[in-house]
C-alpha positions as CSV (number, residue, x, y, z in Angstrom):
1,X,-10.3,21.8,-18.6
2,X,-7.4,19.5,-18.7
3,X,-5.8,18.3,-14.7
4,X,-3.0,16.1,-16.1
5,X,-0.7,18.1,-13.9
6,X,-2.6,17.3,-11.0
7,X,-3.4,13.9,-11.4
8,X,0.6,13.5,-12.8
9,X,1.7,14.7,-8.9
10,X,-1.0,12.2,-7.8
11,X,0.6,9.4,-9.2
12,X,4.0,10.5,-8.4
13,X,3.7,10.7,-4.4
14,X,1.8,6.9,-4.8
15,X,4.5,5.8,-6.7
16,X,6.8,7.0,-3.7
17,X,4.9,5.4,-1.4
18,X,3.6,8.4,0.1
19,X,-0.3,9.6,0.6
20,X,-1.7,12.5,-0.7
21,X,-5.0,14.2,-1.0
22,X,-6.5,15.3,-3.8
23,X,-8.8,18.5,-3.3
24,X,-11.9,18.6,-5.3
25,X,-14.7,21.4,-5.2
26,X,-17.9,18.8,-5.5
27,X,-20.5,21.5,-4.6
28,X,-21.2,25.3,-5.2
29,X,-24.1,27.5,-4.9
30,X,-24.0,31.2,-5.7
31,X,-20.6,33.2,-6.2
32,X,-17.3,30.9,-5.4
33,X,-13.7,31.4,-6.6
34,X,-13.9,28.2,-9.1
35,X,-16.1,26.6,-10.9
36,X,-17.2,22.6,-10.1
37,X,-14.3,20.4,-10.4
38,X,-11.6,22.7,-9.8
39,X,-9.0,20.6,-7.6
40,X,-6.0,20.5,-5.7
41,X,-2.9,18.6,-4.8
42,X,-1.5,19.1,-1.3
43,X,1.0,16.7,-0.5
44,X,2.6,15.8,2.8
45,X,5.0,18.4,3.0
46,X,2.0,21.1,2.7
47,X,3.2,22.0,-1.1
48,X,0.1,22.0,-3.2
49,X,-0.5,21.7,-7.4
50,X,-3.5,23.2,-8.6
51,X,-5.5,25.4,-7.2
52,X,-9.4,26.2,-5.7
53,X,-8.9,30.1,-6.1
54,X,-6.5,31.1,-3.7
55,X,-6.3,32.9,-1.2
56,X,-7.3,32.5,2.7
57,X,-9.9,29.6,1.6
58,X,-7.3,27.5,-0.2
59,X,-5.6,27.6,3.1
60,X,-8.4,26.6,4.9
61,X,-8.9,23.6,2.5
62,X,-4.8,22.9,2.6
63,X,-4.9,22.5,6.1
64,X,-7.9,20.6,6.4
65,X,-6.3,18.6,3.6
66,X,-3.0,18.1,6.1
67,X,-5.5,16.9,8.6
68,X,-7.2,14.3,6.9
69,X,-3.3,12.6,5.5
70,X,-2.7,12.7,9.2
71,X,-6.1,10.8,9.9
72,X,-6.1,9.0,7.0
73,X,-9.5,9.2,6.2
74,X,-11.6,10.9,3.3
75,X,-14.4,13.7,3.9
76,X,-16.5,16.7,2.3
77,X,-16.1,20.2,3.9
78,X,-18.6,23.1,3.8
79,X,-17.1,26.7,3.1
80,X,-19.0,29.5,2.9
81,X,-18.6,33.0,1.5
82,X,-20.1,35.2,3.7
83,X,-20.7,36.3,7.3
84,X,-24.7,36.1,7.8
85,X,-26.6,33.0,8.1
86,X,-24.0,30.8,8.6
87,X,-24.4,27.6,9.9
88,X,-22.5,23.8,9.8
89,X,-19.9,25.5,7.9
90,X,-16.8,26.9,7.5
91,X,-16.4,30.7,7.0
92,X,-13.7,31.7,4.8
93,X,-13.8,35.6,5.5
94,X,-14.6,36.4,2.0
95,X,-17.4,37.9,1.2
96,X,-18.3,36.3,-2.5
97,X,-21.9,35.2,-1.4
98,X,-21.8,32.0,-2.3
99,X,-21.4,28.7,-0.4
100,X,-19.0,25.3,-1.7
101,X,-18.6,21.8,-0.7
102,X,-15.1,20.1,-1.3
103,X,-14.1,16.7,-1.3
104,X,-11.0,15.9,0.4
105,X,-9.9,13.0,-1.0
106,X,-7.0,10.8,0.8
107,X,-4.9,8.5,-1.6
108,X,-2.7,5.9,0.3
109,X,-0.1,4.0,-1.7
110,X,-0.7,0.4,-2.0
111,X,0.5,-2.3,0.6
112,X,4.3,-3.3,-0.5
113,X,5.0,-7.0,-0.8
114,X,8.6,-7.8,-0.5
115,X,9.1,-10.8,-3.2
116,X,11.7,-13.4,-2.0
117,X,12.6,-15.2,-5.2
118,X,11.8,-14.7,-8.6
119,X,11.5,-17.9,-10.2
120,X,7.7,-19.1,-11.7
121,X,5.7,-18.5,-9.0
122,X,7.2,-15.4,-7.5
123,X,6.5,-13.7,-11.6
124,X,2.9,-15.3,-11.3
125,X,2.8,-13.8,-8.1
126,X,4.2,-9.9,-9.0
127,X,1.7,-10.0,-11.6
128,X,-1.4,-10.7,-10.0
129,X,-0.4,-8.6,-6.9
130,X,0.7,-5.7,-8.9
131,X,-3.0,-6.2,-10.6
132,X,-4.5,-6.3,-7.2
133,X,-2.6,-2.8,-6.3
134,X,0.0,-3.6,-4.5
135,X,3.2,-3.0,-4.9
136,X,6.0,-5.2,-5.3
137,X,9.7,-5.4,-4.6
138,X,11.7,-8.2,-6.3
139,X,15.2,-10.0,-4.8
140,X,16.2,-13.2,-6.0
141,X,20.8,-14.4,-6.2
142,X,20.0,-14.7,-10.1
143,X,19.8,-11.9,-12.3
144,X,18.9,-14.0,-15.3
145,X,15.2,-14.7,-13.1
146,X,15.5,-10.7,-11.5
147,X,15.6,-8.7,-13.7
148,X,13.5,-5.6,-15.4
149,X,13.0,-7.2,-18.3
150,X,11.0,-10.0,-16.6
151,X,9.2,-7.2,-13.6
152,X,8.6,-4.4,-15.7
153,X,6.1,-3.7,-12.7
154,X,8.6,-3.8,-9.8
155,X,9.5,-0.6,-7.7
156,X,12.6,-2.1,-6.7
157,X,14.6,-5.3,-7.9
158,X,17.9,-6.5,-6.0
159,X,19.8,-9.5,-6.6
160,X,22.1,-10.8,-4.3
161,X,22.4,-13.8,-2.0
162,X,19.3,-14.8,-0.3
163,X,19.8,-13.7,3.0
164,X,21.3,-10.1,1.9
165,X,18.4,-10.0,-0.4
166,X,15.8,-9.4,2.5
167,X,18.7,-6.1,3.6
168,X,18.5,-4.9,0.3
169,X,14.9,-4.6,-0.4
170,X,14.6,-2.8,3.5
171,X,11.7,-4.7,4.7
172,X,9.7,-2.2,7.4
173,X,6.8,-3.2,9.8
174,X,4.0,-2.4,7.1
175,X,5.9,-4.8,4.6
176,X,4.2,-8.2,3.3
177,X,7.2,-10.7,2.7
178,X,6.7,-13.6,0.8
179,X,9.3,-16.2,0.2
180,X,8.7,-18.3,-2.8
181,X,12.3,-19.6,-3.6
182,X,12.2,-23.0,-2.6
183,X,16.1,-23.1,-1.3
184,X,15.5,-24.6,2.0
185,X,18.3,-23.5,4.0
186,X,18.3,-20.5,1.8
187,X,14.4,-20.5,2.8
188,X,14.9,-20.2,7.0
189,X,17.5,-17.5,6.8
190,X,15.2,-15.1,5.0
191,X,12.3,-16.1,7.0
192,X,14.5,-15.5,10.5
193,X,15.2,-12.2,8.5
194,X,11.7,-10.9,7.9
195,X,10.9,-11.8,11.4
196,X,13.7,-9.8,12.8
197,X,12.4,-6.5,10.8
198,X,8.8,-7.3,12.3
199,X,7.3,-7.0,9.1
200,X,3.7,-7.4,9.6
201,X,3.1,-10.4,7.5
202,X,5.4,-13.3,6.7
203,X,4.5,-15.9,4.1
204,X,6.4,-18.7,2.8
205,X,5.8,-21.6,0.3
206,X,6.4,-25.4,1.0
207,X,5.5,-28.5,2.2
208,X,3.5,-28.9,5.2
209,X,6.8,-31.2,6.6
210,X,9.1,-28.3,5.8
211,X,6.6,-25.9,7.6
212,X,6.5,-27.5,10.2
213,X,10.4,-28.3,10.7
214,X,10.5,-24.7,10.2
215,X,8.2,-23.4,13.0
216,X,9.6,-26.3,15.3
217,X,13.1,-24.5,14.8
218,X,11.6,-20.8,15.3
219,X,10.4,-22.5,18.6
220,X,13.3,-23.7,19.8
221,X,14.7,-20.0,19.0
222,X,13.0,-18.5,21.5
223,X,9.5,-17.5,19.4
224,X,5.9,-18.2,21.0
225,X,2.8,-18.8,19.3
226,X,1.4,-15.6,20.1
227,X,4.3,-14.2,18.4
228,X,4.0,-16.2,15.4
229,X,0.0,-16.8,14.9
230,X,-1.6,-14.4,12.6
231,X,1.9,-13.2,11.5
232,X,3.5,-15.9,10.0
233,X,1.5,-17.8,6.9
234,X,3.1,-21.4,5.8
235,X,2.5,-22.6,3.8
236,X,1.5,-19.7,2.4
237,X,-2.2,-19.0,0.3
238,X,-5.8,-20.1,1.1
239,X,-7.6,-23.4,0.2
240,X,-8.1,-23.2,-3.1
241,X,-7.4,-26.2,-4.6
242,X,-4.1,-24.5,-6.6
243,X,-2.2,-26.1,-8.5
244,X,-0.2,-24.1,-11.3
245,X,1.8,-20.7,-10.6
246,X,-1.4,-18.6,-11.8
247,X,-3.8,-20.6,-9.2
248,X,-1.2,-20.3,-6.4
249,X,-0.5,-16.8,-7.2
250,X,-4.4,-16.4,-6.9
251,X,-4.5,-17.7,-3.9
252,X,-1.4,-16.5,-2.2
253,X,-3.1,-12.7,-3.4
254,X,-6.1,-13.5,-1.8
255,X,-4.3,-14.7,1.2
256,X,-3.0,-11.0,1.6
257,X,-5.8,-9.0,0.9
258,X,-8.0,-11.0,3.4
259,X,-4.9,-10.5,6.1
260,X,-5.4,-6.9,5.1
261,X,-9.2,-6.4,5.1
262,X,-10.5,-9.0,8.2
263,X,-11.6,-11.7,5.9
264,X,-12.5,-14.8,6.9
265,X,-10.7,-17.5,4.8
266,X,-9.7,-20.9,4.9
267,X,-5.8,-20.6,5.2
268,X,-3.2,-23.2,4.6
269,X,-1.0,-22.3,7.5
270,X,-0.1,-24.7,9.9
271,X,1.3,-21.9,12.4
């Protein structure tokens, strides 16, 4: 049986950036509503696409399914089709006999990185990242470098000048800015930018002497080290060895995902 609706509504709430949990009847043993693999969408808002059989369980397994979005975390529920010899199990109230497991399954939408220039680099970057699963936003003042054509991938492109750039691609706390354009003035406003919207990470390319005139003048604004350390990654990537846009991108990616997952890396940084 086809479930291109189902996984279709999958890939729409990701592509919104919001979770979802995908229902999936793993397990049966005697008399159930559905066979194995029946499933179920149930997004956010409680709506559901597909279905488990109805009825009081498909509920049960909707509001479980509510439960686990808010958790965040995957797991398998017993239901059971019957009132005797019940046990580590939920009872549904029917009385079909039978007895299913079903896999609550919790999608999250990939981390967004917020791309700050779109020249070489910052397309060698939305490539590997978008391979990597994240998704990318893309803001750069020219619209010959930001364009569609050039980020097929990108949820969201916006040119303008640099420092309405970072406004226009609405950076929140669980954004990943990178900025990769290289314009050094151009370079400080967006960063001061991306630490006023407190996004989580803040990476930027450059030399180690610009780096560090850099964090010297986000001292003298006011910021500590404990406010900066573990935030703020310039230059940005681990010690690779990179040289060409692909290498950097490589290492800029894996940068990200070990900030993401507790890796332990040899950064770049100088913060």
């Amino acid at each position: 049986m086809s479930y291109m609706k189902e996984m279709e509504a999958v890939v729409e709430e990701l592509r919104k950036a919001r979770s979802v949990a995908l229902a999936v009847l793993v397990k049966k043993r005697g008399s159930v509503p559905r066979n194995l693999g029946a499933r179920m969408v149930v997004r956010e808002d409680g709506s559901t696409i597909g279905t488990l059989g109805g009825g009081p369980f498909e509920r049960m397994v909707s509001a479980e399914a509510l439960a686990a979005l808010t958790e965040g975390e995957s797991l398998v529920k017993k239901y059971v089709f019957r009132e005797e010899g019940v046990s580590e199990a939920e009872k549904t109230g029917l009385i079909c006999g039978g007895e299913a497991e079903v896999f609550l399954d919790v999608l999250k939408p990939g981390p967004r990185v917020l791309l700050i220039g779109a020249g070489h680099l910052g397309y060698a970057i939305a490539e590997t990242a978008s391979r990597a699963g994240f998704r990318v936003a893309v803001a750069d003042s020219d619209s010959k470098l930001a364009n569609r054509e050039r980020f097929a991938a990108a949820e969201k492109i916006v040119v303008d000048d640099f420092e309405k750039c970072v406004e226009g691609l609405e950076p929140s706390e669980e954004d990943m800015v990178l900025i990769v354009s290289g314009v050094v003035e151009e370079d400080f406003k967006v960063l001061r930018k991306a630490l006023e919207a407190s996004s989580r990470y803040v990476g930027m390319l450059g030399s180690k002497n610009k780096c560090a005139e850099f964090l010297r003048r986000l001292r003298d604004m006011g910021y500590t080290e404990e406010q900066l350390r573990g935030r703020v990654y310039m230059p940005i990537g681990i010690d690779i060895g990179a040289d060409t846009p692909e290498e950097i991108a490589v290492a800029v990616v894996a940068e990200m995902i070990s900030f993401l997952k507790g890796g332990n890396v040899k950064h770049l940084t100088i913060v």
